[in-house]
N, C-alpha and C positions, 0 to 999 in steps of 0.2 A: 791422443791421450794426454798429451803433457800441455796441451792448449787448454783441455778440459780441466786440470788442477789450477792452471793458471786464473782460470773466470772464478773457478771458486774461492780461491784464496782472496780476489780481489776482493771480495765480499765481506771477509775477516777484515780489512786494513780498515779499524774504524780507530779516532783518535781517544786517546788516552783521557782517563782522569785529570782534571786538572793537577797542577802541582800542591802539596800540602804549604800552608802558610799562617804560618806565625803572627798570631795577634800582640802585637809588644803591649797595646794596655791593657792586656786579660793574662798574666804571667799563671801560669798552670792552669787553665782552663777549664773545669770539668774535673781536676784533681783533686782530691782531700786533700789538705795540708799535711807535711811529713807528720810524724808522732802523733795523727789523730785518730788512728783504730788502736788498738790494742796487738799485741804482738802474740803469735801463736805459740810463742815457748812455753807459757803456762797460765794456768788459770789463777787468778789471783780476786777473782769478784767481780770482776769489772764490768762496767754496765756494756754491752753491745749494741750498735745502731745509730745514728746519726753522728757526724762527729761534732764536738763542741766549737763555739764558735769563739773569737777571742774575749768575749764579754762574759762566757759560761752562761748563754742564754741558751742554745742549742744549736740547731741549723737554721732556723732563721730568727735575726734579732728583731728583737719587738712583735713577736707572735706568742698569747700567751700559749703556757700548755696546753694540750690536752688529758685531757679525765678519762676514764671508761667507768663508766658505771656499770655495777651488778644488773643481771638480765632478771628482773623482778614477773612472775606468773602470775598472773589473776586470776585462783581459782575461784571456778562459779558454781554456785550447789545447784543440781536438779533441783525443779519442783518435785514437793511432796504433793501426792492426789495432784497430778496434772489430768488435763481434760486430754478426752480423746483425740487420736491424730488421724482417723479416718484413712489410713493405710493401705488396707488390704479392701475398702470398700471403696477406693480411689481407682485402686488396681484393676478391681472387676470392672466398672463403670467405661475406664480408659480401654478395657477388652473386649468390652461386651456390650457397650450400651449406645455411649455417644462418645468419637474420640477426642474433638477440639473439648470441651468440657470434662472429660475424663484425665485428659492431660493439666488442665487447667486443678483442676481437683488434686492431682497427682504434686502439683507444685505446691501447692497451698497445704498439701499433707505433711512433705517435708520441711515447708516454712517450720509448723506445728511444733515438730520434732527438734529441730534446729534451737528454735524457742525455749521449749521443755530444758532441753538441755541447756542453756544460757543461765535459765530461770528467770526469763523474762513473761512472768504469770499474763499481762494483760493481751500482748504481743499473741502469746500461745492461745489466748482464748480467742479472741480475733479470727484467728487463722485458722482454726477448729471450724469454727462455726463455718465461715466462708468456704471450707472443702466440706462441712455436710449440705452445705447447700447448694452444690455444686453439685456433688453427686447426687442429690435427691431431684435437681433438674434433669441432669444426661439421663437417670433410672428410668424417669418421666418421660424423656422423648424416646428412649431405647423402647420404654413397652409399649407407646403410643404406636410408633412405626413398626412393631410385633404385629398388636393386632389389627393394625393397617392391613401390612401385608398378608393376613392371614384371611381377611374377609376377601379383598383382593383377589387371593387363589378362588376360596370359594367360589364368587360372583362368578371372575371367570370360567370354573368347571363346570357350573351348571347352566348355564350359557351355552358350553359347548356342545352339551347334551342336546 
């Protein structure tokens, strides 16, 4: 047992940290200068955060300031009388009819919307147009391949007869 503590301890004996050592040309290193926060006895105005530097430029000399500017919103008005966004004839299309073109329809619906909202009129009508057109394609292959299939059966059953 005491051979067993001994292999593992040997395993601990790794060497140490170097020693700490003193930069003689960097005198406080990493330190603010004494007297350069403000002292917690009381509040008296004082500005908090970087300390000044001995030019009273800030923390670093020859940096100008910086600004923050006001966060300014650009509000954007709806179209009045926007054209339609072919929405819910996107939807049927992408479930019912043809899916890569009904998806395709389905994007170009919400471009629409997107637009609409902006009030980007020329943009929204664009996009309008390109999802009826779209969906008036997928409608087009969905009922072709309806009554494909449906002569299909037909032919088939009497056939079988």
């Amino acid at each position: 047992m005491a051979d067993r503590d001994k292999s593992e301890n040997s395993k601990l004996l790794q060497p140490g940290p170097p020693p700490y050592q003193e930069h003689f040309q960097y005198p406080n290193a990493g330190y603010p200068p004494p007297g350069s926060y403000p002292s917690s006895s009381g509040y008296q105005g004082q500005q908090y955060g970087a300390p000044v530097g001995p030019y009273n430029q800030g923390a670093y000399p020859g940096q100008p300031p910086v600004t923050v500017q006001p966060v300014v919103y650009l509000t954007t008005v709806p179209l009045t009388n926007p054209p339609p966004d072919y929405l819910v004839y996107s939807v049927f299309t992408l479930l019912c009819c043809c899916l890569p073109l009904g998806i395709a329809a389905l994007v170009y619906s919400i471009y629409t919307r997107e637009a609409i909202v902006s009030g980007n009129r020329e943009v929204a009508e664009s996009n309008s147009r390109t999802a009826r057109m779209l969906n008036s394609i997928a409608l087009g292959i969905g009922l072709t391949c309806l009554i494909v299939y449906i002569i299909c059966v037909i032919v088939f059953n009497v056939n079988a007869h």
